[in-house]
Backbone bond lengths (Angstrom), bond angles and torsions (degrees), N, CA, C in turn:
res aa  C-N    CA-C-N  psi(-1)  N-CA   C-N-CA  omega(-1)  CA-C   N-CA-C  phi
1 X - - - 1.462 - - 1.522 109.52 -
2 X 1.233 128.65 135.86 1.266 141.59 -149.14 1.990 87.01 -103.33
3 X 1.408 103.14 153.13 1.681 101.26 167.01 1.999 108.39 -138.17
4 X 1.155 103.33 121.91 1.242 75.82 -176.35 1.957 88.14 -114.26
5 X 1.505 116.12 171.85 1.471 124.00 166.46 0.922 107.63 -82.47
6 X 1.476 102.77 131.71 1.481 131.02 170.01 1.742 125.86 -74.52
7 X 1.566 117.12 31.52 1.323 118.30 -163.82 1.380 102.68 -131.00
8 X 1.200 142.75 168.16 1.579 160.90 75.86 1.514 135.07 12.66
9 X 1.483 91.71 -57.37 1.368 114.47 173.33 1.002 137.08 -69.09
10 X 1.553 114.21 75.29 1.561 118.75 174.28 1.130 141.72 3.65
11 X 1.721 111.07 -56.29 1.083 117.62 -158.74 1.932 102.18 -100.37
12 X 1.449 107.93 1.69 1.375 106.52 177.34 1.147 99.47 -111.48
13 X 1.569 136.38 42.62 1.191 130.60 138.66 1.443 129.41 -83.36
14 X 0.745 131.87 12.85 1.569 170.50 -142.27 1.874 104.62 -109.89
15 X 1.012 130.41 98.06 1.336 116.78 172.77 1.500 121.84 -129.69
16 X 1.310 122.79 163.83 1.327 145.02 -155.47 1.589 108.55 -88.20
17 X 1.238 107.96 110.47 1.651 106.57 165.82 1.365 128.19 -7.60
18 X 1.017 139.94 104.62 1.645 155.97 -158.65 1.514 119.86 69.68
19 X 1.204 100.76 70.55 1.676 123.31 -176.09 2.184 85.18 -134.43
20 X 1.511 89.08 139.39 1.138 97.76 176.40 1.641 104.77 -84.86
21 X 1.049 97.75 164.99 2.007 108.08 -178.94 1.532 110.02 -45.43
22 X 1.160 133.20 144.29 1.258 131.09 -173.61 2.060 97.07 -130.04
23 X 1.291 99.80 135.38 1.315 116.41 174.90 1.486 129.98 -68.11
24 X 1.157 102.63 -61.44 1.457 103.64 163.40 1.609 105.90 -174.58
25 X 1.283 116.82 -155.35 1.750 123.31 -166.06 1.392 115.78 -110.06
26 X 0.941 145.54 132.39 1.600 147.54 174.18 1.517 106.82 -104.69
27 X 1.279 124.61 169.13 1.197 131.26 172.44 1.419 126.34 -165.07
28 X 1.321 133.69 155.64 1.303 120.26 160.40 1.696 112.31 -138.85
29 X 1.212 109.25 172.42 1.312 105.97 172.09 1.621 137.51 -41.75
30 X 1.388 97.71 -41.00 1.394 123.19 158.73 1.759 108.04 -38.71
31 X 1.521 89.14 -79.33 1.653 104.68 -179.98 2.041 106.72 -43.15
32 X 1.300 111.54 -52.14 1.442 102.43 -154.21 1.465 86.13 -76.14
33 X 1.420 154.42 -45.02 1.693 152.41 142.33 1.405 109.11 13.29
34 X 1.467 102.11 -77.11 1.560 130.60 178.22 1.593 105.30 -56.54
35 X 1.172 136.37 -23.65 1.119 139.39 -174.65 1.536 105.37 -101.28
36 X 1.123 122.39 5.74 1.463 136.12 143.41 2.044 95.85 84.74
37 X 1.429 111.06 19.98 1.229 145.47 150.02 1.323 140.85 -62.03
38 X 1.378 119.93 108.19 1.846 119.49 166.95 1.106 120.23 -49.93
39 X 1.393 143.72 131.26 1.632 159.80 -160.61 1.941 94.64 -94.52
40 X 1.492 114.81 47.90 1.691 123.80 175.07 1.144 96.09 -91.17
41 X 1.532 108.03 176.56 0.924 130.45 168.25 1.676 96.04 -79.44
42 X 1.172 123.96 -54.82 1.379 109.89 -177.46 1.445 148.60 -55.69
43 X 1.743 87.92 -12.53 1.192 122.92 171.15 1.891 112.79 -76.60
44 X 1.299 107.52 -31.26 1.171 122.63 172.45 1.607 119.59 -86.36
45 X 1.263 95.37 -7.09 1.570 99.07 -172.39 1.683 107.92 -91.89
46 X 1.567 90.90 -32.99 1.685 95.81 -174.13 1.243 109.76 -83.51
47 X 1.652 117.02 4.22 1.508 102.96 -174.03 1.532 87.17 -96.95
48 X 1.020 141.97 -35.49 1.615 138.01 179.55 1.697 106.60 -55.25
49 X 0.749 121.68 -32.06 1.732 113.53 172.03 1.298 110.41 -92.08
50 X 1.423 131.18 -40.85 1.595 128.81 149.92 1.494 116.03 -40.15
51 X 1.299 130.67 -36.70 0.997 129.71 164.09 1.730 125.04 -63.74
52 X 0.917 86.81 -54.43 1.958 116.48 167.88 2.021 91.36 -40.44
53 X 1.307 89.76 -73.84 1.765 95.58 -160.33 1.511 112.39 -58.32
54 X 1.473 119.56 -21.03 1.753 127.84 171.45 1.525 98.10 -69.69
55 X 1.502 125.65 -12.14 1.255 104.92 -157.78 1.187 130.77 49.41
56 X 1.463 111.13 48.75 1.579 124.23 153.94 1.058 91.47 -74.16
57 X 1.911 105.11 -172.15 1.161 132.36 -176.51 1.810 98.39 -132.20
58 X 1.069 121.00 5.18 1.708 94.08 -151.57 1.605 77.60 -165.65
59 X 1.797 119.06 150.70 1.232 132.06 -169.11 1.790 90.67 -164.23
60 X 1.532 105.54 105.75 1.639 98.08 169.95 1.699 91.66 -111.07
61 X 1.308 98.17 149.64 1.361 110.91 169.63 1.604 125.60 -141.08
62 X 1.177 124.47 149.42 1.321 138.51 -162.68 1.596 100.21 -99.58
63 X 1.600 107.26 104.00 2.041 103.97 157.67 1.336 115.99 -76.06
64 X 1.466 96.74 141.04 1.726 102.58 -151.02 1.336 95.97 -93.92
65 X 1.684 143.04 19.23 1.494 159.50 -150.18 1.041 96.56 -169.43
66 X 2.015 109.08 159.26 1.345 121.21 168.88 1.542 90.58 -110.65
67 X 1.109 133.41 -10.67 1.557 139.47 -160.93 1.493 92.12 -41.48
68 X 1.527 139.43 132.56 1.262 117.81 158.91 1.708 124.13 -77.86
69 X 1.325 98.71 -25.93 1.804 94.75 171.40 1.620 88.99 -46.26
70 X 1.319 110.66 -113.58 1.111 131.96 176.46 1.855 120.29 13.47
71 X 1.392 109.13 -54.85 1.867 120.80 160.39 1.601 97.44 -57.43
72 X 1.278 119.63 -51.34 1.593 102.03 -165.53 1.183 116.55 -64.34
73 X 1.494 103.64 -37.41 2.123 102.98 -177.79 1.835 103.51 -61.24
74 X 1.279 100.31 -28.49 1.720 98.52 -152.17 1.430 77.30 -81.24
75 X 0.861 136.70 -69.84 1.813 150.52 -164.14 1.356 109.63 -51.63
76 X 1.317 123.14 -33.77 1.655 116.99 173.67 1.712 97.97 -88.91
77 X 1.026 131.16 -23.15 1.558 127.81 -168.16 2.023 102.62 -93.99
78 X 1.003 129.16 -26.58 1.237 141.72 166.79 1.397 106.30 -82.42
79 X 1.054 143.47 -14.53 1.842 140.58 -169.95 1.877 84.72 -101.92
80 X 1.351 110.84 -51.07 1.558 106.34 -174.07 1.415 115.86 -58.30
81 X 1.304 116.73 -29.54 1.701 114.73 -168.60 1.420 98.85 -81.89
82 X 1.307 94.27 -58.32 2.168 100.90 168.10 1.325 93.03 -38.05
83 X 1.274 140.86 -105.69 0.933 126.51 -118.52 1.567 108.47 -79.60
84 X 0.992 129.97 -15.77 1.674 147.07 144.74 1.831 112.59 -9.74
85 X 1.973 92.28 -73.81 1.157 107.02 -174.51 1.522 137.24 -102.80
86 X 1.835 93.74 9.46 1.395 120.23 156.91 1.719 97.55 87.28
87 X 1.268 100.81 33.84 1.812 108.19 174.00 1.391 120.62 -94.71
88 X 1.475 142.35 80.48 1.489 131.95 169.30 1.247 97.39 -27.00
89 X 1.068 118.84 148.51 1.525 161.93 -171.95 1.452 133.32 -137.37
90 X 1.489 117.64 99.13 1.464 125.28 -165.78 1.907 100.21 -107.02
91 X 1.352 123.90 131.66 1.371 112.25 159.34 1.092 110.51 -91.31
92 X 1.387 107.78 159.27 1.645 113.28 -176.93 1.701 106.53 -121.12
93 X 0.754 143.61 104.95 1.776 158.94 139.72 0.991 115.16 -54.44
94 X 1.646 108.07 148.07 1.879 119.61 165.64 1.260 96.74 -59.76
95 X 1.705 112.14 160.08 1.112 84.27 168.09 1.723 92.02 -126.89
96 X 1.471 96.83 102.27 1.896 128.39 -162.47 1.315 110.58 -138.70
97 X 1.493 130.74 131.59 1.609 122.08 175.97 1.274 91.29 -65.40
98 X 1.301 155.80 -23.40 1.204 117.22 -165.30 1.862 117.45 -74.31
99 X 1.645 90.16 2.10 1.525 76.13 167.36 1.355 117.64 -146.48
100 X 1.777 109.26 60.04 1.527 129.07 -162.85 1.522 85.26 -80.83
101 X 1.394 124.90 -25.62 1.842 113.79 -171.07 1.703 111.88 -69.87
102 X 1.366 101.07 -41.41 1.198 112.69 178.81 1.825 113.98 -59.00
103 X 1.580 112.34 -47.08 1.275 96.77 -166.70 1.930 102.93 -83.50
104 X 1.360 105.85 -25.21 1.483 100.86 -178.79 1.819 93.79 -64.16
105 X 1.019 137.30 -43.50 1.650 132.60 -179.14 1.730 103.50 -42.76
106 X 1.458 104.47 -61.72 1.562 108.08 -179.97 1.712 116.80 -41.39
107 X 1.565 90.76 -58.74 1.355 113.10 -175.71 1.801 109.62 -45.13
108 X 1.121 106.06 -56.99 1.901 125.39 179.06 1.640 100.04 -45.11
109 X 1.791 117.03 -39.09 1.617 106.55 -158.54 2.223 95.76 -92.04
110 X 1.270 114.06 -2.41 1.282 127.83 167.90 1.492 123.44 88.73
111 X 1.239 86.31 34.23 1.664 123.33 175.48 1.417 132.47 -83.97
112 X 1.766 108.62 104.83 1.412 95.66 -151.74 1.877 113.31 -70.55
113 X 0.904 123.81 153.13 1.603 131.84 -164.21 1.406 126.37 -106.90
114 X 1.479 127.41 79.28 1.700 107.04 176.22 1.863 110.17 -81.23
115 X 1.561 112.05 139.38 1.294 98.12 166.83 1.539 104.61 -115.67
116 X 1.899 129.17 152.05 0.822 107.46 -83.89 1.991 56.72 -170.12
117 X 1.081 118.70 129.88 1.503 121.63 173.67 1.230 106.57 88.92
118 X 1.426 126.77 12.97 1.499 118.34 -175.09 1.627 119.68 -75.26
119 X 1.406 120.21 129.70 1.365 122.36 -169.82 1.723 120.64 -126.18
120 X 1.206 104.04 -8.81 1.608 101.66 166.51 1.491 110.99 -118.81
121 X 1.474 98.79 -164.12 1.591 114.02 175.18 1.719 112.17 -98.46
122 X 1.753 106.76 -1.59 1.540 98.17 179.39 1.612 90.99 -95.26
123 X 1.459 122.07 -57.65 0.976 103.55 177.66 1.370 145.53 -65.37
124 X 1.693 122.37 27.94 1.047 137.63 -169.61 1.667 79.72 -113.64
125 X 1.259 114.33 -41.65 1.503 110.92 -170.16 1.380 117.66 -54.15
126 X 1.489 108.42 -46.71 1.517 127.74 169.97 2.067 118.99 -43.57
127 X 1.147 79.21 -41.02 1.502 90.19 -140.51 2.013 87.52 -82.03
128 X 1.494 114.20 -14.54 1.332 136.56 175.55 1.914 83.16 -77.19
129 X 1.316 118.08 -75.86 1.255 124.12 -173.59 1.751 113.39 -35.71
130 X 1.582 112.45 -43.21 1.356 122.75 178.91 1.458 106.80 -73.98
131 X 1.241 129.41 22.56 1.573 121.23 -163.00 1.566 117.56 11.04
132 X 1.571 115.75 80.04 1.335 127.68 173.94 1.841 106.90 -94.54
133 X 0.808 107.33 136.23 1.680 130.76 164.71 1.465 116.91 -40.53
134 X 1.592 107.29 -55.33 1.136 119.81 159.30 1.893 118.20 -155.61
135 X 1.277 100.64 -173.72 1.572 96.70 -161.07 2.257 91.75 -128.68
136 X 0.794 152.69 149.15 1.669 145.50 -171.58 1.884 87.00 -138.81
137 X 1.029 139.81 138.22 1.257 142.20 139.94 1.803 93.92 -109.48
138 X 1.272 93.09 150.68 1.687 125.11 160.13 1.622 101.67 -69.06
139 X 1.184 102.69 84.31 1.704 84.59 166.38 1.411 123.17 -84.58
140 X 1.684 121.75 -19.36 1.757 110.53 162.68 1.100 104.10 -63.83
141 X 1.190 129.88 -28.36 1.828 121.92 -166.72 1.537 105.72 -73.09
142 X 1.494 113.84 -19.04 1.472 119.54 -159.31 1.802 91.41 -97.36
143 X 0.801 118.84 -54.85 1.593 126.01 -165.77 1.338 95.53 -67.73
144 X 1.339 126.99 -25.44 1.604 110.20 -173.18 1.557 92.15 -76.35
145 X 1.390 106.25 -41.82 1.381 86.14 -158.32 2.003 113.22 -89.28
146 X 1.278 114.84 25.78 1.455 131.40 127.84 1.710 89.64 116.18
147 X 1.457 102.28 11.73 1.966 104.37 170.54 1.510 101.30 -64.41
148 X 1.924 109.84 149.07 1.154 113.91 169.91 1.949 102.40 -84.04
149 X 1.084 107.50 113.91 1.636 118.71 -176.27 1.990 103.76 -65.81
150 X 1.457 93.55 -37.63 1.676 93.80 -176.56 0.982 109.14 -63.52
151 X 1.426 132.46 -36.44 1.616 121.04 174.53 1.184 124.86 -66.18
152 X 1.729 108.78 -26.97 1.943 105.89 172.27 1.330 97.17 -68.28
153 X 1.168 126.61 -43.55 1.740 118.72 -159.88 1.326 96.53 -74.03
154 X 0.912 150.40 -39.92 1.552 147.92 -158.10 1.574 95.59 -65.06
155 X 1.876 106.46 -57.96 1.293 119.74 174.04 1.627 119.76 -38.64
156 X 1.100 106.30 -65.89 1.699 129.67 -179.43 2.129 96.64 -41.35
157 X 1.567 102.35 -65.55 1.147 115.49 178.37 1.605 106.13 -47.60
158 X 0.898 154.25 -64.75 1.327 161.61 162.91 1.597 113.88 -40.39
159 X 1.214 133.77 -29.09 0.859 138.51 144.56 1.390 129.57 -45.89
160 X 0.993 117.07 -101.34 1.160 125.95 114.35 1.680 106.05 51.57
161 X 1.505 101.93 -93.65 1.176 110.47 -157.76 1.953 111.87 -91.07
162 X 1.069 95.68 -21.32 1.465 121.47 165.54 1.353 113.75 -8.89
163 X 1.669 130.70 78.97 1.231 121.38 176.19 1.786 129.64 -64.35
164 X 1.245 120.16 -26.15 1.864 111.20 160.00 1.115 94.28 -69.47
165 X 1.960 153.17 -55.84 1.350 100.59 -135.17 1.800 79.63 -149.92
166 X 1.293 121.72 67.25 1.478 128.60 176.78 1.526 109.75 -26.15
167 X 1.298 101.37 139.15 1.407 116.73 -173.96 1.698 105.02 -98.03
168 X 1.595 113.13 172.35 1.467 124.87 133.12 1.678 122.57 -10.11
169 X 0.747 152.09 136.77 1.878 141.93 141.55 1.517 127.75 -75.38
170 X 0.817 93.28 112.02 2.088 96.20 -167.71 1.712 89.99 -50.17
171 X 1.309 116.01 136.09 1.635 145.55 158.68 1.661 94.91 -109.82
172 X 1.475 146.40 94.91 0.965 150.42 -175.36 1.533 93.83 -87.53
173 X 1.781 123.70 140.55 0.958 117.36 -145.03 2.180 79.31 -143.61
174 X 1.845 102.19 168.46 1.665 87.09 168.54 1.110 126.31 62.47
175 X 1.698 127.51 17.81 1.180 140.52 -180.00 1.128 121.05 -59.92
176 X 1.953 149.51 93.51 1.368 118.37 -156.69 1.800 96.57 -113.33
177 X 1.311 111.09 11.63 1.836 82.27 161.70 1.879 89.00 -150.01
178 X 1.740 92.91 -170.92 1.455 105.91 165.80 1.260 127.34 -54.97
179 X 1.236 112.72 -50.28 1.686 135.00 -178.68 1.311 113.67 -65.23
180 X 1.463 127.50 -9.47 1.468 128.28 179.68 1.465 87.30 -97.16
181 X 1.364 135.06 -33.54 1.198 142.03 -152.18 1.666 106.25 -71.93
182 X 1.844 110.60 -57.44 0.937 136.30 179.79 1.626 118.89 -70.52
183 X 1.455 121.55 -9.04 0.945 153.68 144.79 1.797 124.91 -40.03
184 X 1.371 86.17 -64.09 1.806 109.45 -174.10 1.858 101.55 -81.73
185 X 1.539 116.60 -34.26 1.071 126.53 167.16 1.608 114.77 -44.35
186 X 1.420 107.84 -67.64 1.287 112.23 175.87 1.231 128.34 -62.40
187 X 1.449 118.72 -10.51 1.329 115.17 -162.96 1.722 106.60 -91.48
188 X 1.583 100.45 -31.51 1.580 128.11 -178.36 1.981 117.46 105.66
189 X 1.823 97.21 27.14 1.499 93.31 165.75 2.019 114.36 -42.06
190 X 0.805 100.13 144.93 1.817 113.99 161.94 1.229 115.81 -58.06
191 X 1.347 128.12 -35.24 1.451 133.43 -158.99 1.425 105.97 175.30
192 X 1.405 91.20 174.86 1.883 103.76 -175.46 1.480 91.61 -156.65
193 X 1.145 110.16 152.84 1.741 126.52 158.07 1.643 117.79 -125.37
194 X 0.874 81.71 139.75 1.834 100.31 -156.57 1.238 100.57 -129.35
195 X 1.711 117.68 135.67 1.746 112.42 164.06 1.673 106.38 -82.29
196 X 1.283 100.98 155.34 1.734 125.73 -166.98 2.097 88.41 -46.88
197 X 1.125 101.48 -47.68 1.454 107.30 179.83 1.268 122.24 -36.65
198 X 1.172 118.81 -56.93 1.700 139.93 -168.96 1.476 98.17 -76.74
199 X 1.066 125.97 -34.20 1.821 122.68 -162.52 1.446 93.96 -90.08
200 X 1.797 117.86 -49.86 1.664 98.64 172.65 1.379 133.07 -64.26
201 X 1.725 117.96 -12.66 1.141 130.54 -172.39 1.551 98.48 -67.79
202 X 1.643 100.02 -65.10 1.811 112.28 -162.38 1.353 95.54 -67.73
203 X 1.366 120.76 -0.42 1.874 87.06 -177.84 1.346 98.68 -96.02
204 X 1.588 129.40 31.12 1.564 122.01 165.26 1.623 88.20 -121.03
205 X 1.352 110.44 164.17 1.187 110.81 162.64 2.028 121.99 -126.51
206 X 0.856 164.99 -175.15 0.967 165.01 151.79 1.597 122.10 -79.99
207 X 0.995 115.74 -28.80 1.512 147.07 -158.87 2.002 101.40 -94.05
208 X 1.120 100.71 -47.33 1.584 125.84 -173.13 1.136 108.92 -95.31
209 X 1.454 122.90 -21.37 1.828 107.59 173.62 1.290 101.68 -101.60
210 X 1.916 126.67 -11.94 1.585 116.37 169.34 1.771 100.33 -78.70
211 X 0.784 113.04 -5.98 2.060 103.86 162.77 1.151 112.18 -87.15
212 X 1.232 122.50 -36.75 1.523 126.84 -174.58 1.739 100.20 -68.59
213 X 0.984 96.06 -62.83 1.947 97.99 163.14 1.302 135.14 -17.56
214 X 1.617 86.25 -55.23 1.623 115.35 -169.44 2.161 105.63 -83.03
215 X 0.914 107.84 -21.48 1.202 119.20 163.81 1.598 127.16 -77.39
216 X 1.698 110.62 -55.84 1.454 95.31 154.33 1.396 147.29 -60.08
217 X 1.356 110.80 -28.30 1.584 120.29 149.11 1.308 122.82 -49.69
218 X 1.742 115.57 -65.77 1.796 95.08 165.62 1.209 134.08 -64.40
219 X 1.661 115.02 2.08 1.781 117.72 177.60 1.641 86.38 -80.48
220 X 1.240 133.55 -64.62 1.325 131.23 -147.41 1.506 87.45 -65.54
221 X 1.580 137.11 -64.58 1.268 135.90 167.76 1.774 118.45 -2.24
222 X 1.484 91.78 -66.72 1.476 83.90 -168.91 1.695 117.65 -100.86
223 X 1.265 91.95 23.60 2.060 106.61 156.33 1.720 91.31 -79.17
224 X 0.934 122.24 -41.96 1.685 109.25 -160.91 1.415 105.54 -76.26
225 X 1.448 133.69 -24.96 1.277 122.24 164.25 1.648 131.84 -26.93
Protein backbone atom coordinates (compact mmCIF):
# COMPACT_ATOMS: atom_id res chain seq x y z
CA UNK A 1 0.00 0.00 0.00
CA UNK A 2 1.44 3.19 -1.21
CA UNK A 3 1.23 6.44 1.41
CA UNK A 4 1.49 9.59 0.12
CA UNK A 5 1.27 13.16 2.59
CA UNK A 6 -1.62 14.78 2.86
CA UNK A 7 -0.15 18.51 3.17
CA UNK A 8 1.01 21.74 1.33
CA UNK A 9 3.41 22.39 3.73
CA UNK A 10 6.77 21.98 2.66
CA UNK A 11 8.44 21.93 5.49
CA UNK A 12 6.17 19.07 7.08
CA UNK A 13 7.27 16.73 4.65
CA UNK A 14 9.98 15.91 6.71
CA UNK A 15 9.53 12.77 8.90
CA UNK A 16 10.73 11.09 12.05
CA UNK A 17 12.72 7.88 12.20
CA UNK A 18 10.30 4.87 11.89
CA UNK A 19 7.83 6.16 9.36
CA UNK A 20 7.43 3.77 6.58
CA UNK A 21 8.55 5.03 2.95
CA UNK A 22 6.25 7.59 1.68
CA UNK A 23 5.41 7.92 -2.11
CA UNK A 24 4.84 11.16 -2.84
CA UNK A 25 2.48 14.43 -1.91
CA UNK A 26 -1.18 15.09 -2.73
CA UNK A 27 -2.92 18.25 -2.36
CA UNK A 28 -5.93 20.27 -2.76
CA UNK A 29 -7.00 23.66 -2.76
CA UNK A 30 -8.17 23.41 0.65
CA UNK A 31 -4.69 22.03 1.62
CA UNK A 32 -2.56 24.71 -0.44
CA UNK A 33 -5.28 27.64 1.52
CA UNK A 34 -4.32 25.97 4.76
CA UNK A 35 -0.79 26.19 3.79
CA UNK A 36 -1.25 29.87 4.02
CA UNK A 37 -0.83 29.66 -0.02
CA UNK A 38 -2.43 31.15 -3.39
CA UNK A 39 -4.45 28.36 -5.42
CA UNK A 40 -1.83 29.64 -8.89
CA UNK A 41 -0.47 27.96 -11.05
CA UNK A 42 2.75 29.09 -9.58
CA UNK A 43 1.85 28.03 -6.51
CA UNK A 44 1.45 24.65 -8.06
CA UNK A 45 4.48 24.84 -9.90
CA UNK A 46 6.73 25.26 -6.87
CA UNK A 47 5.24 22.42 -5.19
CA UNK A 48 6.48 20.03 -8.12
CA UNK A 49 10.14 20.96 -7.61
CA UNK A 50 9.60 21.00 -3.73
CA UNK A 51 8.48 17.77 -4.31
CA UNK A 52 11.34 16.92 -6.75
CA UNK A 53 13.94 18.35 -4.07
CA UNK A 54 12.34 15.97 -0.93
CA UNK A 55 13.01 13.31 -3.30
CA UNK A 56 9.59 12.12 -3.68
CA UNK A 57 8.54 10.33 -6.51
CA UNK A 58 4.91 11.29 -7.10
CA UNK A 59 2.96 14.91 -6.95
CA UNK A 60 -1.02 14.58 -7.34
CA UNK A 61 -2.69 17.72 -7.67
CA UNK A 62 -6.18 19.15 -7.61
CA UNK A 63 -7.37 21.85 -10.72
CA UNK A 64 -9.11 24.33 -8.89
CA UNK A 65 -11.60 24.91 -12.41
CA UNK A 66 -13.35 22.76 -14.89
CA UNK A 67 -12.77 25.70 -17.48
CA UNK A 68 -10.90 23.73 -20.20
CA UNK A 69 -8.81 26.76 -21.44
CA UNK A 70 -7.76 27.27 -18.12
CA UNK A 71 -6.91 22.98 -17.39
CA UNK A 72 -4.87 23.23 -20.57
CA UNK A 73 -2.50 26.17 -19.50
CA UNK A 74 -2.31 24.65 -15.94
CA UNK A 75 -1.96 21.00 -17.38
CA UNK A 76 0.60 21.70 -20.15
CA UNK A 77 2.72 23.98 -17.64
CA UNK A 78 2.58 21.29 -14.69
CA UNK A 79 3.41 18.10 -17.16
CA UNK A 80 6.63 20.36 -18.18
CA UNK A 81 8.01 20.95 -14.63
CA UNK A 82 7.13 17.16 -13.83
CA UNK A 83 8.62 15.99 -16.37
CA UNK A 84 11.70 18.46 -16.06
CA UNK A 85 12.29 17.31 -12.51
CA UNK A 86 11.46 13.67 -12.93
CA UNK A 87 8.05 13.97 -10.79
CA UNK A 88 5.01 11.49 -11.87
CA UNK A 89 2.16 13.49 -11.95
CA UNK A 90 -1.48 12.49 -11.02
CA UNK A 91 -4.53 15.10 -11.61
CA UNK A 92 -7.05 15.14 -9.20
CA UNK A 93 -10.91 16.00 -10.25
CA UNK A 94 -14.33 16.16 -8.49
CA UNK A 95 -15.50 13.36 -8.96
CA UNK A 96 -19.09 15.25 -10.28
CA UNK A 97 -20.62 15.28 -13.95
CA UNK A 98 -20.45 18.68 -13.78
CA UNK A 99 -17.03 18.25 -14.69
CA UNK A 100 -16.99 14.94 -16.95
CA UNK A 101 -15.61 17.61 -19.88
CA UNK A 102 -12.84 18.55 -17.92
CA UNK A 103 -11.60 15.11 -16.86
CA UNK A 104 -12.33 13.43 -20.38
CA UNK A 105 -10.05 16.76 -21.72
CA UNK A 106 -7.26 15.61 -19.17
CA UNK A 107 -7.87 12.12 -19.98
CA UNK A 108 -7.55 12.89 -24.16
CA UNK A 109 -3.88 14.80 -23.37
CA UNK A 110 -2.83 11.11 -21.57
CA UNK A 111 -2.91 12.17 -18.20
CA UNK A 112 -3.38 9.80 -15.58
CA UNK A 113 -6.66 10.95 -13.47
CA UNK A 114 -7.70 10.43 -9.71
CA UNK A 115 -11.27 11.71 -9.00
CA UNK A 116 -11.47 12.75 -5.77
CA UNK A 117 -14.74 13.18 -3.28
CA UNK A 118 -16.28 9.98 -4.26
CA UNK A 119 -19.07 8.78 -1.81
CA UNK A 120 -21.30 6.06 -3.16
CA UNK A 121 -21.31 2.83 -5.07
CA UNK A 122 -22.93 4.62 -8.28
CA UNK A 123 -20.46 7.01 -8.33
CA UNK A 124 -17.64 4.64 -7.96
CA UNK A 125 -19.45 2.99 -10.90
CA UNK A 126 -19.06 6.13 -13.00
CA UNK A 127 -15.86 7.09 -12.28
CA UNK A 128 -14.83 3.07 -13.34
CA UNK A 129 -17.03 4.14 -16.50
CA UNK A 130 -14.78 7.51 -16.78
CA UNK A 131 -11.59 5.35 -16.86
CA UNK A 132 -10.03 7.13 -13.72
CA UNK A 133 -6.55 6.06 -12.38
CA UNK A 134 -7.91 6.19 -9.16
CA UNK A 135 -11.06 7.00 -7.15
CA UNK A 136 -10.12 8.85 -3.02
CA UNK A 137 -13.43 9.05 -0.91
CA UNK A 138 -13.20 11.05 2.44
CA UNK A 139 -13.84 8.37 4.66
CA UNK A 140 -13.77 10.72 8.08
CA UNK A 141 -16.06 12.95 6.16
CA UNK A 142 -18.21 9.81 5.39
CA UNK A 143 -18.39 8.18 8.88
CA UNK A 144 -19.15 11.45 10.50
CA UNK A 145 -21.79 11.83 8.54
CA UNK A 146 -23.11 8.18 9.71
CA UNK A 147 -22.21 6.30 6.01
CA UNK A 148 -21.07 2.70 6.48
CA UNK A 149 -17.35 3.46 4.92
CA UNK A 150 -16.68 -0.51 4.97
CA UNK A 151 -19.08 -1.07 2.34
CA UNK A 152 -17.52 1.70 -0.06
CA UNK A 153 -14.11 0.18 0.59
CA UNK A 154 -15.09 -3.33 0.14
CA UNK A 155 -16.80 -1.81 -3.10
CA UNK A 156 -13.71 0.27 -4.25
CA UNK A 157 -11.65 -3.03 -3.30
CA UNK A 158 -13.68 -5.13 -5.68
CA UNK A 159 -13.40 -2.84 -8.17
CA UNK A 160 -10.49 -2.41 -8.02
CA UNK A 161 -9.41 -5.75 -8.22
CA UNK A 162 -11.84 -6.90 -10.85
CA UNK A 163 -10.11 -9.20 -13.33
CA UNK A 164 -12.65 -8.81 -16.77
CA UNK A 165 -13.02 -5.21 -16.39
CA UNK A 166 -10.27 -3.49 -13.81
CA UNK A 167 -11.39 -0.71 -11.94
CA UNK A 168 -10.04 2.74 -10.40
CA UNK A 169 -7.58 1.87 -7.18
CA UNK A 170 -9.01 3.08 -3.94
CA UNK A 171 -6.48 6.13 -2.59
CA UNK A 172 -8.51 6.09 0.80
CA UNK A 173 -8.46 9.61 1.88
CA UNK A 174 -9.54 11.38 5.73
CA UNK A 175 -7.97 8.70 7.69
CA UNK A 176 -8.46 9.68 11.51
CA UNK A 177 -6.74 6.81 13.41
CA UNK A 178 -4.34 3.69 13.10
CA UNK A 179 -7.06 1.10 13.13
CA UNK A 180 -8.90 2.60 10.09
CA UNK A 181 -5.45 2.47 8.60
CA UNK A 182 -4.79 -1.19 9.42
CA UNK A 183 -8.15 -1.81 8.27
CA UNK A 184 -7.63 -0.52 4.56
CA UNK A 185 -4.25 -2.49 4.83
CA UNK A 186 -5.96 -5.67 5.18
CA UNK A 187 -8.56 -5.23 2.95
CA UNK A 188 -5.92 -4.40 -0.09
CA UNK A 189 -6.66 -0.44 -0.57
CA UNK A 190 -3.84 0.84 -3.20
CA UNK A 191 -2.90 3.71 -1.09
CA UNK A 192 -3.81 6.09 1.67
CA UNK A 193 -3.02 9.81 2.24
CA UNK A 194 -2.19 10.79 5.49
CA UNK A 195 -1.14 14.34 6.99
CA UNK A 196 2.75 14.46 7.92
CA UNK A 197 1.06 14.61 11.51
CA UNK A 198 -0.64 11.23 11.73
CA UNK A 199 2.39 9.20 10.16
CA UNK A 200 4.85 10.82 12.84
CA UNK A 201 2.37 10.21 15.58
CA UNK A 202 1.62 6.29 14.65
CA UNK A 203 5.12 5.56 14.09
CA UNK A 204 5.45 5.58 18.10
CA UNK A 205 3.26 3.52 19.89
CA UNK A 206 2.22 3.65 23.56
CA UNK A 207 1.87 -0.01 24.00
CA UNK A 208 5.65 -0.60 22.67
CA UNK A 209 7.50 1.99 24.67
CA UNK A 210 5.66 0.44 28.09
CA UNK A 211 7.73 -2.91 26.98
CA UNK A 212 10.63 -1.08 26.16
CA UNK A 213 10.31 0.30 29.78
CA UNK A 214 9.57 -2.89 31.13
CA UNK A 215 12.81 -4.24 29.79
CA UNK A 216 15.09 -1.57 31.08
CA UNK A 217 13.94 -2.11 34.55
CA UNK A 218 14.53 -5.90 34.36
CA UNK A 219 18.10 -5.18 32.67
CA UNK A 220 19.01 -2.88 35.64
CA UNK A 221 17.07 -5.63 37.91
CA UNK A 222 19.16 -8.33 37.10
CA UNK A 223 22.68 -6.34 37.53
CA UNK A 224 21.64 -6.43 41.23
CA UNK A 225 21.59 -10.17 41.44
Amino acid sequence: MKIYLDSARIDSWKLPTGCPAVQGVTTNPTLVFQAGLPVTLDTYQGLVHAVADAGLAELMLQLPRPDLAAAGQWLDALRKAAQARGVVLTIKLPCAADWEHCIRFVQSEGQAVLLTGLSNAVQLLWARDMGAQYVAPYLGRLATDGRDIWALVRACVAVQNDANQPGPRLLAASIKSHEVMAHLLAVGAAAVTLPPSSLAAWSTDPVTQTALDQFERDIHASLQL
